[in-house]
C-alpha positions as MATLAB code, in Angstrom:
seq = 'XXXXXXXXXXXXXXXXXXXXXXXXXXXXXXXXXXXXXXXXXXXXXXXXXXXXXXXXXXXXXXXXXXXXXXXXXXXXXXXXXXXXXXXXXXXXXXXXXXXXXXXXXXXXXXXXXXXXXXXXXXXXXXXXXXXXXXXXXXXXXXXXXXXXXXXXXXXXXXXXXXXXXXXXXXXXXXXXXXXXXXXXXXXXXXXXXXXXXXXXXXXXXXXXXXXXXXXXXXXXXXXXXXXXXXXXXXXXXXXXXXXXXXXXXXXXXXXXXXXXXXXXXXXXXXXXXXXXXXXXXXXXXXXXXXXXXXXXXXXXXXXXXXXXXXXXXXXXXXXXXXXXXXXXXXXXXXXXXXXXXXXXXXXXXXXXXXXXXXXXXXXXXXXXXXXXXXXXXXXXXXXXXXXXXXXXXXXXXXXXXXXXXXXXXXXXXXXXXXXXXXXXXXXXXXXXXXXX';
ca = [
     106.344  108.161  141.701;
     107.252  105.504  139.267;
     103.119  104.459  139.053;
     102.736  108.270  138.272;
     105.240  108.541  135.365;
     103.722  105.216  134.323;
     100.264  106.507  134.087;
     101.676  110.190  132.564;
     103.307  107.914  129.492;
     100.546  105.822  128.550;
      98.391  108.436  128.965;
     100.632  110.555  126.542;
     101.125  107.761  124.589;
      97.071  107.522  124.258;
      97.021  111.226  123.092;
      99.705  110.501  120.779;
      97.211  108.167  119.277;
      94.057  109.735  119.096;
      95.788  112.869  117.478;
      97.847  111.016  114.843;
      94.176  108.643  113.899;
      92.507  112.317  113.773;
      95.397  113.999  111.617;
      95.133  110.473  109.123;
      91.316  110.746  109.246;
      91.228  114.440  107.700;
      93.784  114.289  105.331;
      91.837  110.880  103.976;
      88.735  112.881  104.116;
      89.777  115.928  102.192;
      91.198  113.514   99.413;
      88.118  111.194   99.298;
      86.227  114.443   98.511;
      88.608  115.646   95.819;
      88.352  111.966   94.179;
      84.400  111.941   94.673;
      84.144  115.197   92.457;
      86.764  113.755   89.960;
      85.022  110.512   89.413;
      81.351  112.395   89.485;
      83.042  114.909   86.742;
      83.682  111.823   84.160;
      80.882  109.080   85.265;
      78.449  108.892   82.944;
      75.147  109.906   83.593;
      72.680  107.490   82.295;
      74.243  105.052   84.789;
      71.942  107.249   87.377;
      68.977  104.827   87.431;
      66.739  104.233   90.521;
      66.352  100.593   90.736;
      68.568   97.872   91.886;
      71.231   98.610   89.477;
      71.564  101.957   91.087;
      72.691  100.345   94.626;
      75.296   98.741   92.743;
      76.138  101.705   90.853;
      76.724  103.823   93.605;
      78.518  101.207   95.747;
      80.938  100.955   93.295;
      81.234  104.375   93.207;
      82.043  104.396   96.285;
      84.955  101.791   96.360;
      86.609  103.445   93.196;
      86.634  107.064   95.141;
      88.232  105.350   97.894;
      90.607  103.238   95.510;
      91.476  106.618   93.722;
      92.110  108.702   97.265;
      94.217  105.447   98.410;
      96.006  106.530   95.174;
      96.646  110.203   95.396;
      97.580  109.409   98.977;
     100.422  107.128   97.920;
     101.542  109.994   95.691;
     101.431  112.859   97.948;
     102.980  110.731  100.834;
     106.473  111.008   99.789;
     106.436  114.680   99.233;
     104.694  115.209  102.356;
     107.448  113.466  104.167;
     110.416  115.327  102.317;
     108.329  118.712  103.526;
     107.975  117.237  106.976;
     112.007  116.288  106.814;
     112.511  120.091  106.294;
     109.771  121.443  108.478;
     111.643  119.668  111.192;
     115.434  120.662  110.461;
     113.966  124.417  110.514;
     112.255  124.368  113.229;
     113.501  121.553  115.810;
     111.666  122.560  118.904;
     108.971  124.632  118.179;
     106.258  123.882  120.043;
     103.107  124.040  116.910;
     104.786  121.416  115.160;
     105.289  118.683  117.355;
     102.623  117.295  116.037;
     104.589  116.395  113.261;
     106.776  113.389  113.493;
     108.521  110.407  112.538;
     105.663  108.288  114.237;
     102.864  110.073  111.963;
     105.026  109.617  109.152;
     105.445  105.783  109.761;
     101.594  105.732  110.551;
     100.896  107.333  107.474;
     103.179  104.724  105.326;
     101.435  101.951  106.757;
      98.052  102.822  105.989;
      98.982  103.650  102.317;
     100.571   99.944  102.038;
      97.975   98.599  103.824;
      94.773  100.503  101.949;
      96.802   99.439   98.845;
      96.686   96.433   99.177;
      93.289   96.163  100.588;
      91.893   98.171   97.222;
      93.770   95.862   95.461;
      93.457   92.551   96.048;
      89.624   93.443   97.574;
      87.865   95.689   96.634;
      88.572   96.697   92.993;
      87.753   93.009   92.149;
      84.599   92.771   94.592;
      83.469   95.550   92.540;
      84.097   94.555   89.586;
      82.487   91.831   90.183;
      79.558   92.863   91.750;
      79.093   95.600   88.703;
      78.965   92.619   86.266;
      77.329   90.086   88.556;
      73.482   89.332   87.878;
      72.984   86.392   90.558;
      73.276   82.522   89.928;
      70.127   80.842   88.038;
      67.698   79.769   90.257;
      68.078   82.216   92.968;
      65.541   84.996   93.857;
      67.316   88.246   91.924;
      68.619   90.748   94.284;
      71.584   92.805   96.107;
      72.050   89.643   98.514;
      71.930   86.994   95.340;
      74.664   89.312   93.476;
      76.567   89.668   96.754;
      76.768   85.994   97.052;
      77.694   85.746   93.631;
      80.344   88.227   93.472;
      81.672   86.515   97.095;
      81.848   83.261   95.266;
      83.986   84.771   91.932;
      86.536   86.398   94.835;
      87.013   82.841   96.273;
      87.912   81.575   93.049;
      89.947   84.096   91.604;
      91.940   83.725   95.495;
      92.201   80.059   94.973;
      93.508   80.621   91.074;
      96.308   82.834   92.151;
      97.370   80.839   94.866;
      97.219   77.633   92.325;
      99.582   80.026   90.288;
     102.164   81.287   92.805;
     102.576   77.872   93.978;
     103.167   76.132   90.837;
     105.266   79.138   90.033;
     107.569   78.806   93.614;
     107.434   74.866   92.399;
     108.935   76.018   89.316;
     111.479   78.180   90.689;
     112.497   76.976   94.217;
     111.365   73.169   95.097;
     112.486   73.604   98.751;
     110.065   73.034  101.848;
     110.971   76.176  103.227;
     109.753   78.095  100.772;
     106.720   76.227  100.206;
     105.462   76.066  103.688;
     105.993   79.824  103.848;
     103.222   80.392  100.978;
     101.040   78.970  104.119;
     101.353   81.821  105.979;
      99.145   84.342  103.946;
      99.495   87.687  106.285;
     103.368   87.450  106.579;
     104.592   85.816  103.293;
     101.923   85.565  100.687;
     100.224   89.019  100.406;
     103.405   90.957  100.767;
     105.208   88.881   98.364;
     102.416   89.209   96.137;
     102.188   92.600   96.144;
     105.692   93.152   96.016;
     105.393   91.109   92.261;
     102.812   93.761   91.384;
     104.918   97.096   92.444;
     107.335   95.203   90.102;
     104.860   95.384   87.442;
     104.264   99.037   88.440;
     107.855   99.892   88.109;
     108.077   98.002   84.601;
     105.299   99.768   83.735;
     106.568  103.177   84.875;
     109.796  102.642   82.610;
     107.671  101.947   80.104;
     105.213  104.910   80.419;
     107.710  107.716   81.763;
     109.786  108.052   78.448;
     106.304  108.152   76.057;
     105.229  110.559   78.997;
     108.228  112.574   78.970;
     107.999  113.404   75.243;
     104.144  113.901   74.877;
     104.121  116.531   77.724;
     105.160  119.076   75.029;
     102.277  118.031   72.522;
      99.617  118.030   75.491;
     100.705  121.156   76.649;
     100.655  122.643   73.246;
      97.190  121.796   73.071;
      96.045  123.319   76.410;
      97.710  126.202   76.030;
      97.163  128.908   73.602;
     100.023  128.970   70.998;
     101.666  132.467   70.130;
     100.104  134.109   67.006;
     103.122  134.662   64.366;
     102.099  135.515   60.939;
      98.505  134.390   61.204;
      95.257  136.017   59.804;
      92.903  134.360   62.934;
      90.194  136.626   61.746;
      90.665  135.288   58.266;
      90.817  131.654   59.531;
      87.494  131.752   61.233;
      85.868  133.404   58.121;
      86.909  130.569   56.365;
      85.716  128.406   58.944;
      82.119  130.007   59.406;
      81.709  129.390   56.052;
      82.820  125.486   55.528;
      80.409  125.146   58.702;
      77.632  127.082   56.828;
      78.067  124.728   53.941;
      78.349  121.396   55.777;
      75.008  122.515   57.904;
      73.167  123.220   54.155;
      74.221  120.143   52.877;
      72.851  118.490   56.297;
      69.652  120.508   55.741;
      69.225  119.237   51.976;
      69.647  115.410   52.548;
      66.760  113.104   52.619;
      66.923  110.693   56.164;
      67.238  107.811   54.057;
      70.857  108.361   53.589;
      72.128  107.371   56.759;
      75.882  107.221   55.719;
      76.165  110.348   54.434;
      74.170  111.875   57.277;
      76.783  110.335   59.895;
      79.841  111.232   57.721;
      78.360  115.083   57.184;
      77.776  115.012   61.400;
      80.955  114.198   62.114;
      83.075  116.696   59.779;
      80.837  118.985   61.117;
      81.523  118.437   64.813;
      85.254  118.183   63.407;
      85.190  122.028   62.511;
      82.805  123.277   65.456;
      85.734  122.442   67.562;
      88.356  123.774   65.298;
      86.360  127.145   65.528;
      86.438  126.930   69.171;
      90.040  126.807   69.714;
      90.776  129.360   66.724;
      87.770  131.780   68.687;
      90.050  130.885   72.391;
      93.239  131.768   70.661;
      91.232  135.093   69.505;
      89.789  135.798   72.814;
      93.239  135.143   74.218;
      95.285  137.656   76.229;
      98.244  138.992   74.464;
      99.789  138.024   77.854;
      98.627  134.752   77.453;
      99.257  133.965   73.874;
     103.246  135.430   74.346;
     104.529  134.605   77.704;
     102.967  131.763   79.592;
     103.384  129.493   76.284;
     106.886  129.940   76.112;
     107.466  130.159   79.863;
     105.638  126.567   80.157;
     107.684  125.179   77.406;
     110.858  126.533   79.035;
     110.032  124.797   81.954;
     109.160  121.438   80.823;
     112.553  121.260   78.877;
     114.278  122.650   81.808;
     112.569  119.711   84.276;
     113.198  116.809   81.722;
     117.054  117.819   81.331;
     117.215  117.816   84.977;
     115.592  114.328   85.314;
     117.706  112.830   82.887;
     120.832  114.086   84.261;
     120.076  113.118   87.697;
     119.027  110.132   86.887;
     122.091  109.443   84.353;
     123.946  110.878   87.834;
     122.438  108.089   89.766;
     123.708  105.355   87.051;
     126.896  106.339   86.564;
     127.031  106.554   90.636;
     126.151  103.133   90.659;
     128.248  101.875   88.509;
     130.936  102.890   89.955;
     130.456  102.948   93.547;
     128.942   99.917   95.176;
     127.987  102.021   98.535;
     125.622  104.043   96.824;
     123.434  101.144   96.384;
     119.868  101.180   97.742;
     120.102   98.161  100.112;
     117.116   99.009  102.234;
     119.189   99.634  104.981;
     117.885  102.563  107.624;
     119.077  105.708  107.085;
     118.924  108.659  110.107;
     114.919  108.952  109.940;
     112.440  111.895  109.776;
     113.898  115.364  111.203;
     117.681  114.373  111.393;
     119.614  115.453  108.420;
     118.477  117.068  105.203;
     117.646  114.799  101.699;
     119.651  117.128  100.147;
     122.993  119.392   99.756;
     120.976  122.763   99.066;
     118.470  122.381  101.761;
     114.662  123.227  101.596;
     115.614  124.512   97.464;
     117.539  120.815   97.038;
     114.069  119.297   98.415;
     111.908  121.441   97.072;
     112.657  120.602   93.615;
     113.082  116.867   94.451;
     109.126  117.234   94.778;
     108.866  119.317   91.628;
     110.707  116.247   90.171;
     108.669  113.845   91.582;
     105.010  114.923   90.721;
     106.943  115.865   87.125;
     107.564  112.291   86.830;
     103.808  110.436   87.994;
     102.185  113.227   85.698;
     104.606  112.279   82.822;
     103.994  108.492   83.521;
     100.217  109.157   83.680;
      99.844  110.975   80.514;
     102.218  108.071   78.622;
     100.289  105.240   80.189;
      96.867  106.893   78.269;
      99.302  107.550   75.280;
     100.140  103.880   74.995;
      98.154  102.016   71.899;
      96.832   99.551   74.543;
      95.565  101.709   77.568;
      94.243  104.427   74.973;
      90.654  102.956   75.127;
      91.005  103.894   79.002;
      91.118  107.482   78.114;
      87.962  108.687   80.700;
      85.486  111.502   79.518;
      83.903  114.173   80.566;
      80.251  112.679   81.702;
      80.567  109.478   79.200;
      82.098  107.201   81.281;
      80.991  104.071   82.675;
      81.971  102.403   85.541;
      84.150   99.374   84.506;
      85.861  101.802   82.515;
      86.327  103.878   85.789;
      87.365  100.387   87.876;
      89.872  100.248   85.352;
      91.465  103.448   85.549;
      91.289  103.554   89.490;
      93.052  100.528   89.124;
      96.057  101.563   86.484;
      96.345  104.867   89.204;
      96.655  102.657   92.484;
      99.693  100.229   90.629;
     101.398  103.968   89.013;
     101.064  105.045   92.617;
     102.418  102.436   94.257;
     105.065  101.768   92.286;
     106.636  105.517   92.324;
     108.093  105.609   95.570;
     110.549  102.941   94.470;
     110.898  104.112   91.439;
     111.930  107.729   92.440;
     114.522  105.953   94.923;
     116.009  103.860   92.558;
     116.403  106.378   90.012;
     117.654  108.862   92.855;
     114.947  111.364   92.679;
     115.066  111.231   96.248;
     116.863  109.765   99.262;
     114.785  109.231  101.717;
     115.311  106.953  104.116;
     112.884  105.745  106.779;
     113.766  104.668  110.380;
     111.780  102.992  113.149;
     109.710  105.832  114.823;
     111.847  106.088  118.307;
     109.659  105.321  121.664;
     110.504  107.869  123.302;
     110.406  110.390  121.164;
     109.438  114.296  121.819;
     105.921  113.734  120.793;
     105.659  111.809  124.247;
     107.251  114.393  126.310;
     105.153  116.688  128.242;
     105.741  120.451  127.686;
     108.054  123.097  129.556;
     104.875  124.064  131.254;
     103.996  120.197  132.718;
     101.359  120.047  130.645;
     100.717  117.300  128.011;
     101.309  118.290  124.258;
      98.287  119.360  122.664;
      95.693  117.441  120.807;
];
């Protein structure tokens, strides 16, 4: 009997496998697809050439759609586990959802930190580097001479940061300990290095969330159509049609020799092509449109920025005062246990709203910032170290707002070890084992 029940748990313990690899392996798959057609959507097409360069091209195509799913999978993994928190309380033993616990959620966590830090440290620079690499002189030109090239820039770089963080722990702590731990790269190194750049992440987040939080209402305002109140649009465009007529005459009646001009006259007259397109959208516009999702969506913003500044002012004073509300890492009762929140699925719920409120706001500061606003992608005009770039800003955002939303207190999650025997493991009412 005991050999049976022995063979009945690993066996259950292999299905518990192979179904949480298959469940990580889809939801990976559906957002590498999403981030192929957003990359596609802004790459620019004369990089499309069918030699050498190509290969390289698409390669690092490649590694930035898996950088940039790595990132939206850091971002959706902490509402997906406040949903799966709730999922659980609701619905305890029902037997369609078992499928759903704190071992996938753990699973899941660890592949995010570890595919971060894989994009990170390896494969954003390989590719990178093997986008600008051309092959050392004297070696027949080709994929395997930029390969070796790009291998040899990585080894550097490696050796340059490790030069750094150990004249930097010199700096800092001069004890053997701590030096003989930089040794141990898998355990000590890497994590603490990554740790320094979620840091950066998080400085970065304060600094991008507040610009974020205020140009929300000016990039809304220009997606949306803006109520018409004592406006002629019909007059506007006439006026419009007629300063484009003008500019295209003037066009018409220069000579080619005067290039300035010609460039100046080109671009005022782009400048009010696409003024007449947005007054001809705002035409076309439903009266819907124009009067009630405008000032529902502004309503809403200013409604989800007052609430993140008063939780988060919550959350400081809280601090401040009491000394057991700290986050000290310590483990809290796990996935499926108690609720994150006093009102229950509505309570978590808009912890979520809150969250993705507060990447899109950091997002749209970071590209409103005077030094990332060369990063700015466009549609089909992009090129690929511009692309590296941005994949790369996403993945640090990303990683970064997990901490960031606990130590604001966005959210209070806490995550447990994943209990052994847990009722993923058990077989069914029925004796049979829990479905695949």
């Amino acid at each position: 009997m005991e050999g049976q029940d022995e063979v009945s748990a690993r066996e259950q313990h292999f299905h518990s496998q192979v179904r949480e690899s298959t469940i990580c392996f889809l939801l990976f798959a559906v957002l590498y697809v999403v981030s192929y057609f957003i990359i596609t959507r802004y790459k620019r097409k004369s990089d499309e050439q069918e030699d050498e360069d190509a290969v390289v091209n698409r390669i690092s195509l490649c590694l930035s759609t898996f950088t940039l799913a790595v990132s939206a999978g850091a971002v959706l993994l902490l509402p997906f586990s406040i949903v799966s928190n709730e999922i659980l309380l609701s619905f305890p033993h029902n037997y369609y959802i078992q499928w759903l616990n704190g071992s996938l959620i753990h699973g899941l966590w660890n592949l995010a930190s570890l595919f971060s830090n894989l994009c990170l440290f390896v494969l954003m620079p390989f590719a990178f580097f093997f986008l600008e690499s051309e092959g050392f002189a004297g070696l027949k030109k080709g994929i395997r001479a930029r390969i070796l090239e790009t291998l040899v820039m990585l080894i550097l770089l490696a050796l340059l940061i490790l030069g750094i963080v150990w004249v930097a722990s010199a700096l800092i702590d001069n004890d053997a300990a701590s030096m003989e731990s930089l040794y141990d790269l898998w355990e000590f190194y890497l994590p603490y290095l990554y740790s320094c750049i979620s840091l950066m992440g998080c400085l970065l987040l304060l600094l991008c969330t507040p610009v974020g939080l205020s140009r929300m209402f000016t990039v809304m305002g220009r997606l949306l159509v803006k109520p018409t109140i004592l406006e002629d649009l019909d007059e506007q465009i006439y006026i419009i049609t007629l300063e484009e007529e003008a500019l295209q005459r003037r066009l018409n009646g220069l000579s080619s020799s005067v290039e300035y001009n010609i460039m100046e006259l080109e671009q005022e007259l782009e400048n009010v092509k696409t003024l007449k397109t947005k007054l001809e959208r705002r035409k076309k516009a439903s009266a819907w449109e124009r009067n009630l999702v405008y000032p529902a969506v502004m309503v809403l913003l200013l409604i989800e920025t007052f609430i993140s500044v008063l939780l988060v002012a919550c959350n400081i004073l809280c601090l401040l005062v009491d000394e057991t509300a700290m986050p000290k890492g310590t483990r809290g009762p796990g996935i499926g246990n108690a609720s994150l929140s006093a009102f229950g699925f509505v309570g978590a719920a808009l912890e979520i709203i809150l969250i993705f409120y507060l990447m899109v706001s950091s997002v749209v500061g970071f590209y409103s910032l005077r030094f990332f606003g060369n990063f700015i992608p466009k549609k089909d005009d992009t090129t690929m170290t511009k692309i590296i770039g941005n994949c790369v800003s996403i993945l640090v955002l990303s990683s970064a707002l997990p901490v960031m939303s606990r130590t604001l207190g966005l959210h209070k999650l806490h995550l447990s070890e994943a209990p052994r025997d847990s009722e993923a493991s058990k077989p069914s009412a029925n004796g049979h084992h829990k479905a695949l």
